[in-house]
C-alpha positions in Angstrom: -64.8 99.2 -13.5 -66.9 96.6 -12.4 -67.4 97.5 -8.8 -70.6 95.3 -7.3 -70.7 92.6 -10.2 -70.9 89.5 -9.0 -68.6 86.8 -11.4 -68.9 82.7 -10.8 -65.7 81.2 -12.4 -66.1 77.4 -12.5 -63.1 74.8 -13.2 -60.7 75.4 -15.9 -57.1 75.3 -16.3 -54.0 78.1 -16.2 -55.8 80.7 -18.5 -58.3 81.1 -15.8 -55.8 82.4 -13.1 -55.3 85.0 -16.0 -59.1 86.0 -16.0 -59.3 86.2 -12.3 -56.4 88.7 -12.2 -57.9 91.0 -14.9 -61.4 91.0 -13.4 -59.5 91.1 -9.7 -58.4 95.0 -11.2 -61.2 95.3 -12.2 -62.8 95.5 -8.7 -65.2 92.5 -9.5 -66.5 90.1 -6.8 -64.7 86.6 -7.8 -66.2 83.1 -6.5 -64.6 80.1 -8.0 -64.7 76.3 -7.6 -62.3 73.7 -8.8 -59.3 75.3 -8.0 -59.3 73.7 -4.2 -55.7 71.9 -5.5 -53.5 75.1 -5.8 -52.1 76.1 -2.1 -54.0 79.3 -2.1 -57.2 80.3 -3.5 -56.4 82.9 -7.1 -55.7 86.4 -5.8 -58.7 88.2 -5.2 -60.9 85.6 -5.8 -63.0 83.5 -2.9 -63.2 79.8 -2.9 -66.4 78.2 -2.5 -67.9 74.8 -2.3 -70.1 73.8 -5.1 -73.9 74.2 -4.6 -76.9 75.1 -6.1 -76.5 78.7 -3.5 -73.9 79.8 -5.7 -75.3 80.9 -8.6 -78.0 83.1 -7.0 -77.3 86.6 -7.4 -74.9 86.2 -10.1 -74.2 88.7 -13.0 -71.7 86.6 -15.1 -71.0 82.7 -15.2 -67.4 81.9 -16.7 -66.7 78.7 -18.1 -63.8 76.5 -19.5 -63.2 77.3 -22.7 -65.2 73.6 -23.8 -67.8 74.7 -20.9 -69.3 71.2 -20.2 -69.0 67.8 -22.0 -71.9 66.4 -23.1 -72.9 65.6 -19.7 -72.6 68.5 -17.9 -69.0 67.9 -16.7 -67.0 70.7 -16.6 -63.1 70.4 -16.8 -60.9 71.3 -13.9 -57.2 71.2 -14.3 -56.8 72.1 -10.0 -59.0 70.1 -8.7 -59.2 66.2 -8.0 -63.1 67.1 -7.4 -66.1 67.1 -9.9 -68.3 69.9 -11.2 -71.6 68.8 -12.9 -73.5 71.8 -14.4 -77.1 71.1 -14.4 -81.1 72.7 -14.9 -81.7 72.9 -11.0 -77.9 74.9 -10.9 -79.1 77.0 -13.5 -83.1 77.8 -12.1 -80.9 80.0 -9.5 -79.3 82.1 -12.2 -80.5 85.4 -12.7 -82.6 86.4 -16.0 -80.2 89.2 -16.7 -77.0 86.5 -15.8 -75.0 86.0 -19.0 -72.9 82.9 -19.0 -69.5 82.9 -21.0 -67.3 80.1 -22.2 -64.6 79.3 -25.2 -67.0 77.0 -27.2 -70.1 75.8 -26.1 -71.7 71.7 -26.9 -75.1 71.4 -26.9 -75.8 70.3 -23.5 -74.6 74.1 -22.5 -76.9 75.3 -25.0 -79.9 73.2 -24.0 -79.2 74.5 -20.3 -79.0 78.1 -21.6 -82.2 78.3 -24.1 -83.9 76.5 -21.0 -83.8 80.1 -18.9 -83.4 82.3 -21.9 -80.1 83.1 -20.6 -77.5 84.6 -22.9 -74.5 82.7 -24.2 -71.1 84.0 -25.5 -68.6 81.7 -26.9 -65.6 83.7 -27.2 -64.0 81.4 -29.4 -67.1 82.9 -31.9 -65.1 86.1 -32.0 -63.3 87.3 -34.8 -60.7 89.2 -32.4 -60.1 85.9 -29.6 -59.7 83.3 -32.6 -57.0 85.7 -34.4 -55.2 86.3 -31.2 -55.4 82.6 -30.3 -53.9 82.1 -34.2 -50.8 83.2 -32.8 -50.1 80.8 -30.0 -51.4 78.1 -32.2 -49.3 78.6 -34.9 -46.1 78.7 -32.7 -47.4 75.5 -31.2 -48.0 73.8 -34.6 -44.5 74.8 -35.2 -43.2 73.1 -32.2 -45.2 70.5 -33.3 -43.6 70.2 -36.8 -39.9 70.4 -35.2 -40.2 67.7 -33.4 -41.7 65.4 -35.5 -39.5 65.7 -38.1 -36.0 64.7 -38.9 -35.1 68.1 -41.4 -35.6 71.8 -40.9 -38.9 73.9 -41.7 -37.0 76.2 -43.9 -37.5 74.9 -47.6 -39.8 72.2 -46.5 -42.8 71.5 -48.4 -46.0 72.6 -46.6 -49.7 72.2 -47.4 -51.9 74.5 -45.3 -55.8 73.5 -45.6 -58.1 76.7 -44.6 -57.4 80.3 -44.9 -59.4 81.3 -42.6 -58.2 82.9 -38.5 -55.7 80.1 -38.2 -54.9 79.1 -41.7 -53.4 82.8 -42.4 -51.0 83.1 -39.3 -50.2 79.1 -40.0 -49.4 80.0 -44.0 -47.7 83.4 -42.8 -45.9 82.0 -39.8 -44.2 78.8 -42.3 -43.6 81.3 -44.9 -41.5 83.8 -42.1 -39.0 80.9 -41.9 -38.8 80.0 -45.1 -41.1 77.0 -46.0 -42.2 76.5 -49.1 -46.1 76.7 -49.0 -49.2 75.3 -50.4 -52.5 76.8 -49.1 -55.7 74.7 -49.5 -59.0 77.2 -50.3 -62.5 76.8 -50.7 -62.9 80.3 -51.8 -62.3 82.6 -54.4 -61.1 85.8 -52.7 -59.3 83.3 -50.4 -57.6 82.0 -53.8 -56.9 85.0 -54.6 -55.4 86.8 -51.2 -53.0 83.8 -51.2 -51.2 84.3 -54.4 -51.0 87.7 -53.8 -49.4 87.2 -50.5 -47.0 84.7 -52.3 -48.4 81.3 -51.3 -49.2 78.6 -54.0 -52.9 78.1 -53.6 -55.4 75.3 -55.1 -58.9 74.5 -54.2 -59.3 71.7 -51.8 -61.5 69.8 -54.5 -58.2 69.5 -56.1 -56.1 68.1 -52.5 -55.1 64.7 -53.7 -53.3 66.3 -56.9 -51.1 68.9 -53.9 -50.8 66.0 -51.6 -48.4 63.4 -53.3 -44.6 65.6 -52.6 -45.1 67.0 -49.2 -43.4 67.0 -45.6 -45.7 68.8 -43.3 -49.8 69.2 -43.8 -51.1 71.5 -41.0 -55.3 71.2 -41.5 -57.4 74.2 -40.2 -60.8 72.9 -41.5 -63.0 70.8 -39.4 -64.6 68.5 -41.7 -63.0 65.5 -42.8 -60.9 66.0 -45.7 -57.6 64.5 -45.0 -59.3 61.3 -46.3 -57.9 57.5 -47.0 -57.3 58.1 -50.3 -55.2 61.6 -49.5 -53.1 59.8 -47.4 -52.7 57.1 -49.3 -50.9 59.5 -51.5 -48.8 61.1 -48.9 -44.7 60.0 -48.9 -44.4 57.7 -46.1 -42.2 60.8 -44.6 -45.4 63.1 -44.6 -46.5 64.2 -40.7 -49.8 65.9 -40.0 -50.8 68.2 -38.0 -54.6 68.6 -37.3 -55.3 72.2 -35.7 -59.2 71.8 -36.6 -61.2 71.1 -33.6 -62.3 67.9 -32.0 -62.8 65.1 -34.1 -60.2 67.0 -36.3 -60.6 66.7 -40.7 -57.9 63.4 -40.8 -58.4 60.1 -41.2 -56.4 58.8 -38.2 -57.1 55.2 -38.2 -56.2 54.9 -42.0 -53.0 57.3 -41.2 -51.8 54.8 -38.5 -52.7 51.9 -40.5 -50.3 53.3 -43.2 -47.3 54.6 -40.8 -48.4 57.9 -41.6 -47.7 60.5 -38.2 -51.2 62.2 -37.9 -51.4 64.1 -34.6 -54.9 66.0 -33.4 -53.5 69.2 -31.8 -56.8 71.2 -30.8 -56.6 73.9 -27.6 -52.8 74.6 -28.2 -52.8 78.5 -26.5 -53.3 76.5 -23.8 -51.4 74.0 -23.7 -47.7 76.3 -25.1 -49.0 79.6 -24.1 -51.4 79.7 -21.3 -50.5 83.0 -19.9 -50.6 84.6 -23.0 -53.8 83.0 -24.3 -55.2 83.6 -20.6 -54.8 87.3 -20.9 -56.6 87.2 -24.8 -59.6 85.8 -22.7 -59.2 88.2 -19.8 -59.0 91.4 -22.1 -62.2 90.3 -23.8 -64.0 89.6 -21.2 -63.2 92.7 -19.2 -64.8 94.5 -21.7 -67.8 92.4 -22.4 -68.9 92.2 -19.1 -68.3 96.0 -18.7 -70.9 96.7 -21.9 -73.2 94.3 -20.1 -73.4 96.2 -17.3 -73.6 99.3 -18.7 -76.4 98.2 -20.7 -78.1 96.6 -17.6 -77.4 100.3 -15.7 -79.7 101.6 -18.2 -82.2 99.5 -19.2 -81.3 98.0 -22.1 
């Protein structure tokens, strides 16, 4: 339980409401801000305004899952208000405060190292990111259906990255019958595909897997969907970009040549909210749990 912890929940959007609920039963105090547009404040939360007084006495700081921009902004999907994180905000943290967010920029991190304070990016974590593959591959999927004019089942797909998301991507086109390409960078990674079925190549070797294909779902976020790939796409090619912001395509060259290229970061969120809410609650249930046992007894 979590009886007497005190948890700040700033901004956010419908995966929040699913935190609040799980740390709700789990008897923590909840304030929040930037949820001032629903007609009721979260159940078992209290909403507050936003001052430098409410960060004092708190034992956990939840944020978005992009906790700030690169200017402190944080994003609030309820509110019409703004929430600007900054030093004098965080000089009224606690030492022992942990702060917890989906992926964190560097002006987070600057504010963090600033007090020493601890920072988890769940995102970071084997066990969110393979959950999260789930919704994400569902959402790609929806993606890929409506973009196209025939039916995922013995389409031609290229996969790049075998990593969280690439495997339930590969595993989720295979299910329906796709015919599937998977992109590596690694040996055992080469070698897991084929056994699993897939056709694997080394991305060194993309423009050679890239010239008879209807769907290329990218997982790796460096750019490698280049101009010269897609200038050896068929004009029918769409892709779909899971990789995080700025994405791993080319997508001034893909408009230029009529190619559909379409950056699809934060899907759980956007196709599954409730369920990729309650991945995030689960976690962090249990991670602010350990940290208060740990505090309990002096570690």
């Amino acid at each position: 339980m979590l009886t007497g912890v005190h948890v700040l929940l700033l901004g956010g959007d419908a995966r929040q409401l699913e935190v609040i609920k799980k740390l709700s039963e789990l008897d923590a105090a909840i304030t929040v801000c930037g949820f001032d547009g629903l007609h009721s404040p979260p159940q078992g939360a209290v909403q507050a305004t936003f001052d430098e007084s409410l960060f004092e006495g708190v034992d956990a700081l939840l944020l978005p899952a992009v906790g700030t921009d690169d200017n402190g902004l944080i994003h609030t999907v309820f509110s019409d208000g703004e929430l600007k994180l900054t030093e004098k905000h965080f000089t009224h943290l606690p030492e022992h405060c942990v702060v917890y967010t989906g992926m964190a920029k560097p002006y987070l991190k600057h504010l963090c190292q600033q007090r020493n304070l601890k920072l988890v990016e769940l995102f970071e974590r084997d066990d969110v990111a393979i959950y999260n593959s789930i919704p994400t591959a569902e959402g790609a999927l929806m993606m890929a259906i409506q973009n196209t004019d025939i039916t995922i089942h013995g389409s031609a797909c290229v996969v790049l990255g075998f990593g969280r998301t690439g495997f339930t991507m590969a595993r989720t086109l295979q299910g329906i019958g796709a015919k599937v390409k998977v992109g590596v960078r690694r040996s055992e990674h080469y070698a897991r595909a084929a056994e699993m079925g897939y056709e694997p190549f080394y991305t060194g070797v993309l423009l050679q897997n890239a010239s008879n294909i209807d769907l290329l779902f990218n997982t790796i976020p460096t750019m490698i969907i280049t101009a010269q790939i897609i200038a050896n796409l068929p004009s029918r090619a769409v892709i779909i970009d899971l990789a995080s912001k700025p994405g791993g395509t080319d997508f001034r060259f893909a408009e230029k040549r009529g190619i559909k290229a379409m950056l699809a970061p934060g899907l759980p969120g956007i196709v599954a909210p409730k369920t990729a809410g309650r991945i995030i609650a689960e976690c962090l249930g249990q991670l602010i749990m350990d940290e208060t046992i740990k505090r309990g007894n002096g570690i």
